[in-house]
PyMOL CGO cylinders between C-alpha atoms (Angstrom):
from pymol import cmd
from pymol.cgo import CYLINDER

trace = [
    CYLINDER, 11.05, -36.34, 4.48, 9.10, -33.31, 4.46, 0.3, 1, 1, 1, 1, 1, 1,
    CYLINDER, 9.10, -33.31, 4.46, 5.39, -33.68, 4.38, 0.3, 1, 1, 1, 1, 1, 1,
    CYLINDER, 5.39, -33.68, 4.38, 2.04, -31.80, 4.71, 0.3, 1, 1, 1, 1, 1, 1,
    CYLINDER, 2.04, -31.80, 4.71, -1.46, -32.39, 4.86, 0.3, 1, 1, 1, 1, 1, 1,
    CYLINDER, -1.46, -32.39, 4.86, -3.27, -29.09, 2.80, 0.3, 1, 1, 1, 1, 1, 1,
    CYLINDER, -3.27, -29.09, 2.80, -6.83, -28.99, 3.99, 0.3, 1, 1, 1, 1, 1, 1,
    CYLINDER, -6.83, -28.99, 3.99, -9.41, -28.62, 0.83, 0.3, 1, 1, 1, 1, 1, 1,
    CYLINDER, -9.41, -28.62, 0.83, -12.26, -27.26, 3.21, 0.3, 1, 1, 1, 1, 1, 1,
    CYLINDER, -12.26, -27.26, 3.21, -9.78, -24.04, 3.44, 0.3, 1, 1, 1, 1, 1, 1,
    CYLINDER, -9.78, -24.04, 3.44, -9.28, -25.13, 7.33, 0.3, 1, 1, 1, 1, 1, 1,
    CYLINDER, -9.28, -25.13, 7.33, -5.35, -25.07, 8.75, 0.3, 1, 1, 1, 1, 1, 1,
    CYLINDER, -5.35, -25.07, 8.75, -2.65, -27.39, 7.32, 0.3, 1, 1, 1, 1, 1, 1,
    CYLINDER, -2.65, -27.39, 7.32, -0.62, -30.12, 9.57, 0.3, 1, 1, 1, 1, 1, 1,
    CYLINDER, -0.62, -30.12, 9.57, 2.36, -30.11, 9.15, 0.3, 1, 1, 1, 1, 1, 1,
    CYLINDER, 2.36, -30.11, 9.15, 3.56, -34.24, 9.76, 0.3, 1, 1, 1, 1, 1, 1,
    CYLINDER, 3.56, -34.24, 9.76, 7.17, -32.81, 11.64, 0.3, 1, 1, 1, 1, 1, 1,
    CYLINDER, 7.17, -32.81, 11.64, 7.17, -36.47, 13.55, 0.3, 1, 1, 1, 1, 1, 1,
    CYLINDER, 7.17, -36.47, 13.55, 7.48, -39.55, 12.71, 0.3, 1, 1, 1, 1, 1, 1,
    CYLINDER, 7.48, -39.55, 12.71, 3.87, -40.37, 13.98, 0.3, 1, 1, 1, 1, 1, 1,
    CYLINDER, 3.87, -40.37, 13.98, 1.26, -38.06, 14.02, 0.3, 1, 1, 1, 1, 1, 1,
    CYLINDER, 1.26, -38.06, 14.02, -1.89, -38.99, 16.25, 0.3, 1, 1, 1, 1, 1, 1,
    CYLINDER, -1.89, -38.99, 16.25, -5.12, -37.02, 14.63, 0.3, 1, 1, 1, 1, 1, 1,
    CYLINDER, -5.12, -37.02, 14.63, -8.23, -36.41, 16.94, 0.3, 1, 1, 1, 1, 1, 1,
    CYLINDER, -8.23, -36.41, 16.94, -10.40, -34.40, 19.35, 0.3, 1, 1, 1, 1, 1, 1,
    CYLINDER, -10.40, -34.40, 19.35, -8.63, -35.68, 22.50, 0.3, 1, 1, 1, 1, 1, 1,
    CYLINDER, -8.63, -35.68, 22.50, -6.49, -33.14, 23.88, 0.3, 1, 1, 1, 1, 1, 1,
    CYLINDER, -6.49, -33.14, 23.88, -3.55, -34.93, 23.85, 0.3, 1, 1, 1, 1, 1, 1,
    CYLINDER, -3.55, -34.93, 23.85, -3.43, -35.63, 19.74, 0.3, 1, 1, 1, 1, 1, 1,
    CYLINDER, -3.43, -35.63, 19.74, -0.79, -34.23, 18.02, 0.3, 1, 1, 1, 1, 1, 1,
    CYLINDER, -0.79, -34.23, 18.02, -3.39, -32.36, 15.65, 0.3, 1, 1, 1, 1, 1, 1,
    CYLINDER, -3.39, -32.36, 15.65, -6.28, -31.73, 17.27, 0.3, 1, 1, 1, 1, 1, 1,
    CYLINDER, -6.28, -31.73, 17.27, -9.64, -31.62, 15.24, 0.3, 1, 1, 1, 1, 1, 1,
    CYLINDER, -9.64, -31.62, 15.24, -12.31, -29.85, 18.05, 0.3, 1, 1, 1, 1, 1, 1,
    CYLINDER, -12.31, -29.85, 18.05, -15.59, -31.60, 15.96, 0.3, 1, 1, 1, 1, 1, 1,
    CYLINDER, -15.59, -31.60, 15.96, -18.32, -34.02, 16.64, 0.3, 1, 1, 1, 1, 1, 1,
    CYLINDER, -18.32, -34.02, 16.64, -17.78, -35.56, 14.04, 0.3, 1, 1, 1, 1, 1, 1,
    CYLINDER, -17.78, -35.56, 14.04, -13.75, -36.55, 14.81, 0.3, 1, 1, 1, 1, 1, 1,
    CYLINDER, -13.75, -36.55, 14.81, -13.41, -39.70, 16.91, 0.3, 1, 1, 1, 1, 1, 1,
    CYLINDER, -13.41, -39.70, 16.91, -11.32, -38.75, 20.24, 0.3, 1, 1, 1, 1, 1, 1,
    CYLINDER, -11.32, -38.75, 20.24, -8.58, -40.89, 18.67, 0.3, 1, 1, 1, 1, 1, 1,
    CYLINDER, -8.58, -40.89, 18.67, -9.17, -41.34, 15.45, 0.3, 1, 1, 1, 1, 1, 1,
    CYLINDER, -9.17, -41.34, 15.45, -6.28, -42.54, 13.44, 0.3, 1, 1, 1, 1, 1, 1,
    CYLINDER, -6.28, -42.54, 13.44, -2.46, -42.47, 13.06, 0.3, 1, 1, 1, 1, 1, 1,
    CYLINDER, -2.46, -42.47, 13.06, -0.30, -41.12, 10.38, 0.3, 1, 1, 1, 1, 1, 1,
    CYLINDER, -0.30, -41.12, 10.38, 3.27, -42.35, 10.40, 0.3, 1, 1, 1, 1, 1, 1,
    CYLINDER, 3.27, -42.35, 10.40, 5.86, -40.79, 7.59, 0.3, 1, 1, 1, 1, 1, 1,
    CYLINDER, 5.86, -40.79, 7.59, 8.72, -44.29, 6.58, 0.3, 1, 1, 1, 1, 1, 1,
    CYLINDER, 8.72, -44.29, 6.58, 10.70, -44.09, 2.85, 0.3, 1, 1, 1, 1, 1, 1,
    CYLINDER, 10.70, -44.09, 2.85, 9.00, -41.73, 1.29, 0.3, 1, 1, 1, 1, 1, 1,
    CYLINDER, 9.00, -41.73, 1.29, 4.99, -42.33, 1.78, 0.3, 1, 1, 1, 1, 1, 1,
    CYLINDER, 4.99, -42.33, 1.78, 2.86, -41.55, 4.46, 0.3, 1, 1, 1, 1, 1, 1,
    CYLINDER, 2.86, -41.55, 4.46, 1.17, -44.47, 6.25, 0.3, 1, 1, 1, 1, 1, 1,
    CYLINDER, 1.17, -44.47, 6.25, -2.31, -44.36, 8.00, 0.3, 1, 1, 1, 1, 1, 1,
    CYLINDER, -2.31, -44.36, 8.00, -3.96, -45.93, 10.73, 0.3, 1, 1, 1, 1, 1, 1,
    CYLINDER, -3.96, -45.93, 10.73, -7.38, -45.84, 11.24, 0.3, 1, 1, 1, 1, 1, 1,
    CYLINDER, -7.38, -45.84, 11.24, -7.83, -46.16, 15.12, 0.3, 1, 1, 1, 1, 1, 1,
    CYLINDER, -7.83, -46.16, 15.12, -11.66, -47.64, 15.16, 0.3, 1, 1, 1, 1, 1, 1,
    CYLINDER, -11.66, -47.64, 15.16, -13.20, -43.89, 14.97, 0.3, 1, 1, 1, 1, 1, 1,
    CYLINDER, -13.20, -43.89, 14.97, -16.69, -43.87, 14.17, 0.3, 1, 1, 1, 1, 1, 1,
    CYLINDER, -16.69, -43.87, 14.17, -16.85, -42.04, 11.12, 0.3, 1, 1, 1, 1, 1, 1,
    CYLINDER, -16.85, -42.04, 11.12, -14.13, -43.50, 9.72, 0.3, 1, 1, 1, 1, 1, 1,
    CYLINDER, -14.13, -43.50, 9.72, -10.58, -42.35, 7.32, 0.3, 1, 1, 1, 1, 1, 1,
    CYLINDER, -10.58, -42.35, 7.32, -11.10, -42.19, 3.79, 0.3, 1, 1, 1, 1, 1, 1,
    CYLINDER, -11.10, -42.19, 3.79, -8.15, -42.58, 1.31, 0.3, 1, 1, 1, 1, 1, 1,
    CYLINDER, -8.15, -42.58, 1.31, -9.34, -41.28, -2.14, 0.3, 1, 1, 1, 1, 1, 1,
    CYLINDER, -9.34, -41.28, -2.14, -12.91, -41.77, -0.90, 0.3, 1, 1, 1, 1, 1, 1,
    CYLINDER, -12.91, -41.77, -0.90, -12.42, -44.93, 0.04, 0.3, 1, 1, 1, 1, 1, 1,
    CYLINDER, -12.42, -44.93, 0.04, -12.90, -45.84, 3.61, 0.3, 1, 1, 1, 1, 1, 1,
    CYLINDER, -12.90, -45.84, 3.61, -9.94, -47.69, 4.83, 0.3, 1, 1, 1, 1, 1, 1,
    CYLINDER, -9.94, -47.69, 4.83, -8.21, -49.39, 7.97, 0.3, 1, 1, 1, 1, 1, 1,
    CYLINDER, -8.21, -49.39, 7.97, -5.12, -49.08, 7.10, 0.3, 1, 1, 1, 1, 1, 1,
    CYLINDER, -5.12, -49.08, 7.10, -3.69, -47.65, 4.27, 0.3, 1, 1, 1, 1, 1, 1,
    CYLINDER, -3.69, -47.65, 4.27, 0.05, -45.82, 2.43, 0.3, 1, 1, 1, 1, 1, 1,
    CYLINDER, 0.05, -45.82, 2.43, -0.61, -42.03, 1.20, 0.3, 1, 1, 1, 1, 1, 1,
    CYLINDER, -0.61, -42.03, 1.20, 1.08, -40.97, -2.14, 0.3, 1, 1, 1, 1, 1, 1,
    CYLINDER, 1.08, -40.97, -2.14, 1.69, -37.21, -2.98, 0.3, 1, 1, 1, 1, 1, 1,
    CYLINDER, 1.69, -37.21, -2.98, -0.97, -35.85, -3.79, 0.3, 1, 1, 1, 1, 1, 1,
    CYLINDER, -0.97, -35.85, -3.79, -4.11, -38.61, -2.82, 0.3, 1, 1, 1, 1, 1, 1,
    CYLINDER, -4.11, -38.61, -2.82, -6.69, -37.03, -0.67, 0.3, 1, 1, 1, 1, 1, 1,
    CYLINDER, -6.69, -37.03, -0.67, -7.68, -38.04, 2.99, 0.3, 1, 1, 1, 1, 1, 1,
    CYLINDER, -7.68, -38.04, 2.99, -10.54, -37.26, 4.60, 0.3, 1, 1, 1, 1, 1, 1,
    CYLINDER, -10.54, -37.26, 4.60, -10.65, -37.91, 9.04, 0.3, 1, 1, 1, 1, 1, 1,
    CYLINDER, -10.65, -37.91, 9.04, -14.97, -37.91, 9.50, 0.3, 1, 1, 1, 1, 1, 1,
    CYLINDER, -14.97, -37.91, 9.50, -15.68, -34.40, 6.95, 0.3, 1, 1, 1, 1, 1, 1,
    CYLINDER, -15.68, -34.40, 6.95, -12.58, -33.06, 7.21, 0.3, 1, 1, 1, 1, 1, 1,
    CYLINDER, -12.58, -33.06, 7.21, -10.47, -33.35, 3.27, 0.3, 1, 1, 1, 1, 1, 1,
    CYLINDER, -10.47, -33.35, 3.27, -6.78, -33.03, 3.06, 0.3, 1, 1, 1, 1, 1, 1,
    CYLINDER, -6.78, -33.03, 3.06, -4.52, -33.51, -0.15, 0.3, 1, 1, 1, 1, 1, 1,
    CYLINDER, -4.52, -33.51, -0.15, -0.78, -34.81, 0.79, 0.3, 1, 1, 1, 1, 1, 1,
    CYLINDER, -0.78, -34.81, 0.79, 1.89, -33.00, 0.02, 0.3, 1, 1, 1, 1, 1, 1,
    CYLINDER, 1.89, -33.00, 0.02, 5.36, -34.33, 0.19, 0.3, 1, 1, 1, 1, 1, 1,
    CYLINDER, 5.36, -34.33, 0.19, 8.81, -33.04, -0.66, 0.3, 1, 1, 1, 1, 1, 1,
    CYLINDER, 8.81, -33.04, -0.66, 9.33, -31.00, -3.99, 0.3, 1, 1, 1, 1, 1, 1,
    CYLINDER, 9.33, -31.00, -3.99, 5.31, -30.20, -3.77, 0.3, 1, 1, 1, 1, 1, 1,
    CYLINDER, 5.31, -30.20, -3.77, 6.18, -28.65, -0.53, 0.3, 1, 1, 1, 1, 1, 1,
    CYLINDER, 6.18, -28.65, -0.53, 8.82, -26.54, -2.52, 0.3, 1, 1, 1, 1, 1, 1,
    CYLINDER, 8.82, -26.54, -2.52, 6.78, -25.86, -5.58, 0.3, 1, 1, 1, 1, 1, 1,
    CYLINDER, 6.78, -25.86, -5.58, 3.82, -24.76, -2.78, 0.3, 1, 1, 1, 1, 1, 1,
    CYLINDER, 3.82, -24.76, -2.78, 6.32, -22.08, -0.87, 0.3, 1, 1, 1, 1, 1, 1,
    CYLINDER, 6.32, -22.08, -0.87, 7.67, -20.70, -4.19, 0.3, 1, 1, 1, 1, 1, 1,
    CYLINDER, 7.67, -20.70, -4.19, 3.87, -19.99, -4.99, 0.3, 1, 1, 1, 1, 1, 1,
    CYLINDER, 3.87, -19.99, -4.99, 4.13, -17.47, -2.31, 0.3, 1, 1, 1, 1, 1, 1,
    CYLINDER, 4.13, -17.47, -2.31, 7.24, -15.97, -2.82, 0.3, 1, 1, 1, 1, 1, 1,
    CYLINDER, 7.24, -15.97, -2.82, 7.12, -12.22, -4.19, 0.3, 1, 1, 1, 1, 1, 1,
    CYLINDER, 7.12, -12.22, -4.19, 8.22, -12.09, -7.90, 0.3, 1, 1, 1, 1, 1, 1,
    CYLINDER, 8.22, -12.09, -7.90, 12.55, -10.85, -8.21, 0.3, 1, 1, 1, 1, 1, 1,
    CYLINDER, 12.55, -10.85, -8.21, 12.83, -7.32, -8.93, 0.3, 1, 1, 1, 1, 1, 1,
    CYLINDER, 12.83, -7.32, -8.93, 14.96, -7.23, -12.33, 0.3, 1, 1, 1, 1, 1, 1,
    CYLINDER, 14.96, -7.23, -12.33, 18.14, -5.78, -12.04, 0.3, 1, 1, 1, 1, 1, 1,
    CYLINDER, 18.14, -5.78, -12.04, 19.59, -2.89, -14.33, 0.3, 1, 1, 1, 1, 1, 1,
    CYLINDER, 19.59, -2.89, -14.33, 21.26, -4.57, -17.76, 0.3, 1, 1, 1, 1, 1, 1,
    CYLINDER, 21.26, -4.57, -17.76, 25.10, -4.44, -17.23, 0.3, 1, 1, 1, 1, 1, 1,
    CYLINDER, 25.10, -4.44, -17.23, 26.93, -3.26, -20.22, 0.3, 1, 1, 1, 1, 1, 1,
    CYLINDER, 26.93, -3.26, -20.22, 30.06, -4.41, -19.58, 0.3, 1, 1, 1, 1, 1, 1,
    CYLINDER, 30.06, -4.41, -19.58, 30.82, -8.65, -19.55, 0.3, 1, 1, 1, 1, 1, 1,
    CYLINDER, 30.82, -8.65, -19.55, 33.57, -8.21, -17.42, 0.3, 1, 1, 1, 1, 1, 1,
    CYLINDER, 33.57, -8.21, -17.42, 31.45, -7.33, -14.35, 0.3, 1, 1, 1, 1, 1, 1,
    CYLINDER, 31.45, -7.33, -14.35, 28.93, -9.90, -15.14, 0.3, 1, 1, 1, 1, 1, 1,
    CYLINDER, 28.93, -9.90, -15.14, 30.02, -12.52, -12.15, 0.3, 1, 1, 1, 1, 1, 1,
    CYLINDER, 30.02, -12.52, -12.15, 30.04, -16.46, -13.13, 0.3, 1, 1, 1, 1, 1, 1,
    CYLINDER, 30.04, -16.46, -13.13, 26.87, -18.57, -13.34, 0.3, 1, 1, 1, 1, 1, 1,
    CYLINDER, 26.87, -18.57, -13.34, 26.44, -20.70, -10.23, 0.3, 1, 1, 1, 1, 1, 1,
    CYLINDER, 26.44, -20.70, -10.23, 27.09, -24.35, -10.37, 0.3, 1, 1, 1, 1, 1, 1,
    CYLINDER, 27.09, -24.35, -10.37, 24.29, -26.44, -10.72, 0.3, 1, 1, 1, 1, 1, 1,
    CYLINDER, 24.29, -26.44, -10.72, 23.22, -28.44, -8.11, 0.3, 1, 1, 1, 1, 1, 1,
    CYLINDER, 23.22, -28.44, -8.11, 24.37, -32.27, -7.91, 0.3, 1, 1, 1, 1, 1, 1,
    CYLINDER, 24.37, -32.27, -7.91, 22.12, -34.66, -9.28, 0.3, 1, 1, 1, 1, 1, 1,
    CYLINDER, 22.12, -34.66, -9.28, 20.46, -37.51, -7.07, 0.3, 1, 1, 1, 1, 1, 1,
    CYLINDER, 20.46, -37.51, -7.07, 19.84, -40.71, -8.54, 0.3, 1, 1, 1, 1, 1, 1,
    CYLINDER, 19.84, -40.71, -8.54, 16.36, -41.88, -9.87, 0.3, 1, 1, 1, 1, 1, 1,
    CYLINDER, 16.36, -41.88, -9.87, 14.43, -43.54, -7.73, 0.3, 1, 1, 1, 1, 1, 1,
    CYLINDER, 14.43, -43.54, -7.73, 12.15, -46.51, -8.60, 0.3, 1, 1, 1, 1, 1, 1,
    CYLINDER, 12.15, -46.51, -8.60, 8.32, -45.24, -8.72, 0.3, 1, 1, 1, 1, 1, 1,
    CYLINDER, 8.32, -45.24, -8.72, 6.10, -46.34, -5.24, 0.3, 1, 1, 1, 1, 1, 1,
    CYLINDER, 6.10, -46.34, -5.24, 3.44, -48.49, -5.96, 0.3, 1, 1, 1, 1, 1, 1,
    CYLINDER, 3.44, -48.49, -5.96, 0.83, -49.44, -4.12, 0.3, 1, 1, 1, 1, 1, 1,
    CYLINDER, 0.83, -49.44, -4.12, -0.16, -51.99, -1.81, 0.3, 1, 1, 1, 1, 1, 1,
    CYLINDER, -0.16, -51.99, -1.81, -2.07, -54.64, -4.48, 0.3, 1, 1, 1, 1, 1, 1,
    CYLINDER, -2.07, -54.64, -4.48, -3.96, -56.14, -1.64, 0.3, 1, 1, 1, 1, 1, 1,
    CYLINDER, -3.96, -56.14, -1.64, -5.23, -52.87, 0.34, 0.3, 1, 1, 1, 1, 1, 1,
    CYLINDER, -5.23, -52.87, 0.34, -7.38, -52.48, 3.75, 0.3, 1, 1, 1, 1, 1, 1,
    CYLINDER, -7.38, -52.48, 3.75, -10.33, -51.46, 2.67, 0.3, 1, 1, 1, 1, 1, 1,
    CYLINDER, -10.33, -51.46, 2.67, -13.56, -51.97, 4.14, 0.3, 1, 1, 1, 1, 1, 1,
    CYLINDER, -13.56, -51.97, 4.14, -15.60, -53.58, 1.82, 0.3, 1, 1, 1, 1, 1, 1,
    CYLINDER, -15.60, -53.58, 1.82, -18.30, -51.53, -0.14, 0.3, 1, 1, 1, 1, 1, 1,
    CYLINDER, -18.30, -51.53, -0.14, -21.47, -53.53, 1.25, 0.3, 1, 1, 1, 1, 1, 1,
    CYLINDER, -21.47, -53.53, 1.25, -20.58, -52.76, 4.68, 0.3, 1, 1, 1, 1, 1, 1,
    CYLINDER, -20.58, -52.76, 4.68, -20.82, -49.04, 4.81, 0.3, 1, 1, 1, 1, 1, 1,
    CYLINDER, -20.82, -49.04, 4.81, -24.26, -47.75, 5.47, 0.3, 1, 1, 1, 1, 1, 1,
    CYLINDER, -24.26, -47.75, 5.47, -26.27, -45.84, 3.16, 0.3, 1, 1, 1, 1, 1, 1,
]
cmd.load_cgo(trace, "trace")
C-alpha cells in the first residue's frame, strides 16, 4: 500500500515507505520534525490493510486526527493529522496516482491519420479487481476526552 502524508502548511511530504514510521525531533525518527513544538518521540504511524494507524507516543502537544486529539487512532484517505502545529492530509493509493498525474505535462496530439489501416489496435483494458467492502471506523475511538484539554 502506497501512502503519503501531504503537508497543508506547504512544508515537505513523508512519504510512509515502511511499515512503521516513527515521527519526531529525535534524530533517530524516521521523519524528523526539527520544532519546539514536536515531542522528541512523538507518535507512530504504522500502514496494515489498507488504513494508516497512529500512535500517539505521550508527546506533549499531542496528535490530532480531524482536530481531535487522540491516543490512538486509524487514518482514512484523505482525514487530516496534525503532530503539535504541523497539518497533514493522508493520501493513499489511487490519490497518490490522481496527485502524480496532476503534474504530468499535458500529451502533445499527434497528426490525424487518414488511413484506418495504419491506425494500430486499442490496448486492452486493464483487469478489473474486485470491490472491496468500505473501512469503517473504529465505533469506540481513543480520544481524549474534550474536558481534559486545556483552554
Amino acid at each position: 500500500m502506497n501512502a503519503r502524508l501531504v503537508s497543508l502548511d506547504g512544508g515537505p511530504a513523508i512519504d510512509l515507505v515502511k511499515e512503521m514510521t516513527l515521527i519526531g525531533r529525535n534524530e533517530d525518527a524516521d521523519f524528523r520534525i526539527n520544532h519546539k513544538s514536536v515531542s522528541k518521540l512523538h507518535c507512530l504511524l504504522v500502514k496494515a490493510d489498507g488504513i494508516v494507524l497512529v500512535r500517539d507516543l505521550g508527546s506533549t502537544n499531542g496528535t490530532r486526527v480531524n482536530g481531535q486529539r487522540v491516543r490512538r487512532a486509524a487514518l482514512l484517505p484523505n482525514d487530516h493529522i496534525a503532530f503539535a502545529n504541523f497539518r497533514y492530509r493522508l493520501k493513499v493509493g489511487d490519490d497518490l496516482d490522481e496527485e502524480a498525474s496532476e503534474l504530468l505535462p499535458e500529451p502533445v496530439a499527434s497528426e490525424a491519420v487518414d488511413d484506418p489501416q495504419d491506425t494500430p489496435p486499442p490496448e486492452p483494458s486493464p483487469p478489473q479487481h474486485p470491490a472491496q467492502p468500505p473501512l469503517r471506523r473504529n465505533t469506540l475511538p481513543d480520544v481524549y476526552p474534550e474536558n481534559s484539554e486545556k483552554s
